[in-house]
N, C-alpha and C positions, 0 to 999 in steps of 0.2 A: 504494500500500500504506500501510497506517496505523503502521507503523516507518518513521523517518525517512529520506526521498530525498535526502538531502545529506551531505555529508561536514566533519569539521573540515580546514580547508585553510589554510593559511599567508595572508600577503599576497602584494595582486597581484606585487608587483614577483619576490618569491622564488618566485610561479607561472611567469611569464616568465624567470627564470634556469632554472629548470627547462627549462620548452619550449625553450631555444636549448641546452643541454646533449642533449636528447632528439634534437632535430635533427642536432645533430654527431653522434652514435648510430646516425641511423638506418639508416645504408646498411646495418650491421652486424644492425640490428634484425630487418632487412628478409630476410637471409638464414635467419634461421628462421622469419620469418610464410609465410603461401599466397600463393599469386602472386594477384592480380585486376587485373582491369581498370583502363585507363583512362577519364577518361571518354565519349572519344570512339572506345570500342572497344566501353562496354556494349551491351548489346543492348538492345532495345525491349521492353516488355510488351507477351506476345501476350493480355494481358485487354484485352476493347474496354468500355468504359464509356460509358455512366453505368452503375454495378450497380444490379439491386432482388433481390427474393426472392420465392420459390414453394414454400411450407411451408416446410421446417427447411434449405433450400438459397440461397446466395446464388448469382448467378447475373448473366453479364454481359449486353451489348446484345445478344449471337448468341445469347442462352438457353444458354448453355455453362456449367456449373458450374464454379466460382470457389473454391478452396480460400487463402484467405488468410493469409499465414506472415508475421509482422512480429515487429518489433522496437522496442520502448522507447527514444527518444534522449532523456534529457531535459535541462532548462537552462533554457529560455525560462521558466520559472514560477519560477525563485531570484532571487537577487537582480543575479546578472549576466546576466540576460533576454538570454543567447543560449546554443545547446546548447554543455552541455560538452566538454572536451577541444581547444579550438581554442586555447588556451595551450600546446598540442601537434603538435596537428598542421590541416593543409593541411580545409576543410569539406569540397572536392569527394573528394578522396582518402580522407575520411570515407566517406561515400556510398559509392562504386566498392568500399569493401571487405564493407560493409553488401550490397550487390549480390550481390558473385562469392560469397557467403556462403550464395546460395541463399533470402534473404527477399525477398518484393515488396513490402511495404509499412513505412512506418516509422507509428508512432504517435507523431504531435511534441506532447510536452505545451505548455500555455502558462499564464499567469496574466492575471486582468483587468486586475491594477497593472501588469502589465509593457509589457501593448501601448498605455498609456495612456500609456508614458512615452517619456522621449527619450534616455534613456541606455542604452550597454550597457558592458560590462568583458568580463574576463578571455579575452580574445583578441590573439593575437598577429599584430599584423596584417604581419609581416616573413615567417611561411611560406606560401610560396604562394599559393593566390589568397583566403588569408584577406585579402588586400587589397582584397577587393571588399567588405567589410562596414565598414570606414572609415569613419568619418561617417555611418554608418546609423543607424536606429532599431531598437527591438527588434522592430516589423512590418517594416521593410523588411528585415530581417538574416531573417524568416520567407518574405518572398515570395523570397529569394534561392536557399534556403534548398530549399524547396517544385518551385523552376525549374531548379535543377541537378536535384535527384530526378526531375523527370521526363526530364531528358535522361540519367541513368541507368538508368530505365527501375523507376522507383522509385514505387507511388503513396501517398496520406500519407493519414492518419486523423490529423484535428483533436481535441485532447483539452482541453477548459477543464479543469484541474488543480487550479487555486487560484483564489481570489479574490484575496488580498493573498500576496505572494510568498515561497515557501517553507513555506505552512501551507494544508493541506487540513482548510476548513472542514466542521461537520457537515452545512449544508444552504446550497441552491445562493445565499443569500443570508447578511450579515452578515460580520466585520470589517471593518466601515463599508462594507460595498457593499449594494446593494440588489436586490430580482429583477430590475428595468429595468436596474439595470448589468449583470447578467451575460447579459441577453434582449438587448440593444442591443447586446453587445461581439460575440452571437454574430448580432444583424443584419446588423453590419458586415462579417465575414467572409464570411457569404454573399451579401452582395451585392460583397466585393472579389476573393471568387474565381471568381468565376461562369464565367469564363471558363477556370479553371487546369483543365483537363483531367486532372491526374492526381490530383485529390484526389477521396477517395471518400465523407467522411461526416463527420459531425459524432459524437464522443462526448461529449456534452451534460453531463453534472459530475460528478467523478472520486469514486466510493467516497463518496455519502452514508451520512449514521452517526450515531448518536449519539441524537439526538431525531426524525430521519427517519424517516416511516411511509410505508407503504403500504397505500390500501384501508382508509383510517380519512377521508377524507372532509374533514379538516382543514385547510384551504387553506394554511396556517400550514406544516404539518410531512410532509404527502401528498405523497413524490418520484415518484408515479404519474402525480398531477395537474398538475406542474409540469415533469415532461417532455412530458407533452401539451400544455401552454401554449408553452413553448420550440420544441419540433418541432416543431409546427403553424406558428410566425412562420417557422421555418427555409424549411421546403417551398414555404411562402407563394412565398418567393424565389429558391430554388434546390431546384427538385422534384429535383431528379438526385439528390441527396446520401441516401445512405444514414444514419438516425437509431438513435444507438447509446445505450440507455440500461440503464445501471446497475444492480445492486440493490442494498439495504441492508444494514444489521444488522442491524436487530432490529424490533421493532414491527410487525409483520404481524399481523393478527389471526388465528388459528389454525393460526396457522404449527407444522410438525410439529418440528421441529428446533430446541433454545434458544441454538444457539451459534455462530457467523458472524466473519470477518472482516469492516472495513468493505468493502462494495459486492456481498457476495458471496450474499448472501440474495436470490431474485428468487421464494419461494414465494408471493409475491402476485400472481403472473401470474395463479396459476391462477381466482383470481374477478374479479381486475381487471386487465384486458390494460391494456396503452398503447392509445389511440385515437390515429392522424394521419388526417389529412385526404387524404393524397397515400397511397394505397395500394401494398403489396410495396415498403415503404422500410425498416420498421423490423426492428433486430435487439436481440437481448439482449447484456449485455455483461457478465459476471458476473467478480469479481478471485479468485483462488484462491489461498491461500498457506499454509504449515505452518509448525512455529516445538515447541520442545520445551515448549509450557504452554499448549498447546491439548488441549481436552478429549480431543478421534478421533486422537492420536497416544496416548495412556495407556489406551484401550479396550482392552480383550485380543483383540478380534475383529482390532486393529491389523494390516495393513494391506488387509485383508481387509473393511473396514465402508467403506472410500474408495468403490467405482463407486457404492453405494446413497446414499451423503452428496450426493455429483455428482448423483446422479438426481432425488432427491427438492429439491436446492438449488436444480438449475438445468436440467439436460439432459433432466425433463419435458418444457419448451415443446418442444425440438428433437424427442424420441421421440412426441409430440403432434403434430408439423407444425405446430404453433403461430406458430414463427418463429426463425429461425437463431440460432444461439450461434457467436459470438467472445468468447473467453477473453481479456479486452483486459491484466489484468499475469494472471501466477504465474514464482515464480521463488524463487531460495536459493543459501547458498554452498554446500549439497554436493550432489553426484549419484551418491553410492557407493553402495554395495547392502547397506549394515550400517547405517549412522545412519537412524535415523529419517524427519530429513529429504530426504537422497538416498532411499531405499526410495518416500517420499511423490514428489519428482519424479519418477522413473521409471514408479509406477503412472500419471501423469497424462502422461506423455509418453505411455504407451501408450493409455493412456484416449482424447487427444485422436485418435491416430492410429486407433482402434478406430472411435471415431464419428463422424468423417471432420469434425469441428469444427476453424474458425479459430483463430487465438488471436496476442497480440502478447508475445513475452518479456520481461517485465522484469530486466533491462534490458541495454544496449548498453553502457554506465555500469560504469567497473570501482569509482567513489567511492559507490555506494550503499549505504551504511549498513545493515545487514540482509541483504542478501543478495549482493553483490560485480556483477558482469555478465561479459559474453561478452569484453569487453578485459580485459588484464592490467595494474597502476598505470602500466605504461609509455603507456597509450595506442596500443601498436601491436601489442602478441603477443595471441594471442586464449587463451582460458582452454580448453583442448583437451578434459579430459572436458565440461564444458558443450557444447561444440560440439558434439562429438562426439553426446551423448543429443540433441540438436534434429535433426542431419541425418537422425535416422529419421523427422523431420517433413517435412525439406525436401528429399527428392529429388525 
């Protein structure tokens, strides 16, 4: 989302006095969260992979439609290039609660600075088996990461987030990186995870914006054209991977609508699809979010002009068989039935459940800036009306 994914936090040391204080808490914590799993109690996905797609449906190795429910963790793309909350609590115990919660998939953001480097922070590596991430790097604290989730029964969507960490640039190059660093960073992972059986896809660069177009032909600023360059290397090497691309803001030439969050414009399908090479891989990935100084919340037709924004935004390609919609963020801190904002999730909870569309929550994150997430600050209570409006996604 284009409001800030971080939060103002203290120093590490006063993070870690925290987390051993939360610790000694949590038995107590623990009697009002939901019981889940261990994680050698979770179950397995009964989804068999690799997924591809068949018109507006994704769809696993048995041809079985695949409804996919995730969740936002983010961390690896800040500047302590690993997910947050482990200044808190246990990763695996992370995961297992992410599980019994009812979502299959996690969408793990990253940054290009980050897997480039050799440092991580803000982890306690005294609870539980956060001792397994000791002396990692911020890739290997990701393949750690990635290997517990599948032994929860968890599969993961790859998200390049940032190039330099903490700032989601407007196009998939610059803040001193280049298309080859962001084309090479995502070489690498498809050919290091070729073998991870529970990752399902690639979402190729998070909420272009700004000077991004689509279907202007400009090699420069065309994010049609440069997910076709990226996807195409991907498939190259790992045809399994489902390719997840984006849409814009703004710059579409005849686009019917003037007014967009970043990534959430994809009206340039309709004369310029993405091309790959490797056929039934690609999906669209549009970001949804509300906020009280957006134009379609001050309409009078309010809340009644949302399905036709959706349709006309994005959920064409899907009502076209064009090619499946996952919903990769949308998220906020209300979900009541008076504010604006809640009134706005609610339509789109039922939206997503109306037209049988993916989607990943943002976020898992109780410190994001903007919209809160599914944890409460403690890191272990979950935020109960939020939960509560997603479980009509995830029975």
């Amino acid at each position: 989302m284009q409001r800030l994914k971080s939060i103002l936090w203290g120093s590490f040391a006063v993070k870690i006095a925290i987390g051993f204080i939360l610790v000694l808490l949590s038995t107590n914590l623990y009697l009002f969260s939901p019981q889940f799993p261990s994680s050698t109690q979770a179950a397995a996905t009964t989804i068999v992979l690799p997924l591809s797609t068949r018109g507006s449906q994704i769809i696993d190795a048995k041809g079985k439609i695949v409804m996919l429910r995730g969740i936002n963790w983010f961390g690896i793309e800040t500047n302590i290039h690993a997910p947050h909350g482990l200044w808190s609590r246990d990763y695996k115990d992370m995961l297992a609660q992410i599980k019994s919660l009812g979502y299959n998939f996690i969408r793990l953001p990253y940054s290009v600075e980050a897997l480039r480097s050799q440092n991580i922070s803000g982890i306690n590596f005294s609870i539980g088996a956060n001792k397994d991430l000791q002396g990692k790097t911020p890739l290997e604290v990701m393949d750690l990461v990635i290997q517990q989730a599948k032994r929860q029964g968890l599969l993961i969507l790859l998200d390049s987030h940032c190039l330099k960490d903490d700032r989601i640039s407007e196009l998939w190059y610059g803040d001193g990186f280049t298309e080859k660093d962001w084309i090479d960073t995502w070489t690498m992972l498809a050919n290091r995870y070729k073998k991870y059986t529970n990752i399902i896809g690639a979402d190729l660069k998070n909420e272009p914006h700004g000077s991004a177009s689509w279907g202007t032909g400009n090699q420069a600023t065309d994010w049609r054209l440069a997910a076709e360059r990226a996807g195409n290397r991907i498939v190259s090497i790992n045809p399994n991977w489902l390719i997840l691309v984006e849409g814009i803001e703004k710059n579409v030439p005849g686009q019917k609508q003037s007014n967009y969050f970043w990534g959430a414009n994809l009206e340039g399908v309709r004369k310029y699809p993405v091309r790959l090479k490797v056929a039934k891989k690609l999906v669209y990935s549009p970001h949804e979010y509300g906020g009280s100084n957006v134009s379609w919340f001050a309409d009078p037709t309010f809340p009644a002009n949302l399905y036709q924004r959706w349709e006309t935004g994005f959920n064409y390609i899907a009502t076209q068989r064009i090619a499946p919609i996952l919903i990769g963020e949308f998220g906020g801190y209300f979900v009541d039935n008076k504010s604006k904002e809640g009134i706005w999730q609610r339509f789109l909870v039922d939206y997503i459940a109306k037209k049988k569309l993916s989607f990943a929550y943002w976020c898992w994150n109780p410190n994001s800036k903007g919209t809160g997430g599914i944890l409460l600050d403690d890191w272990q209570n979950l935020n109960a009306p939020k939960q509560k409006l997603l479980n009509k996604l995830l029975k």
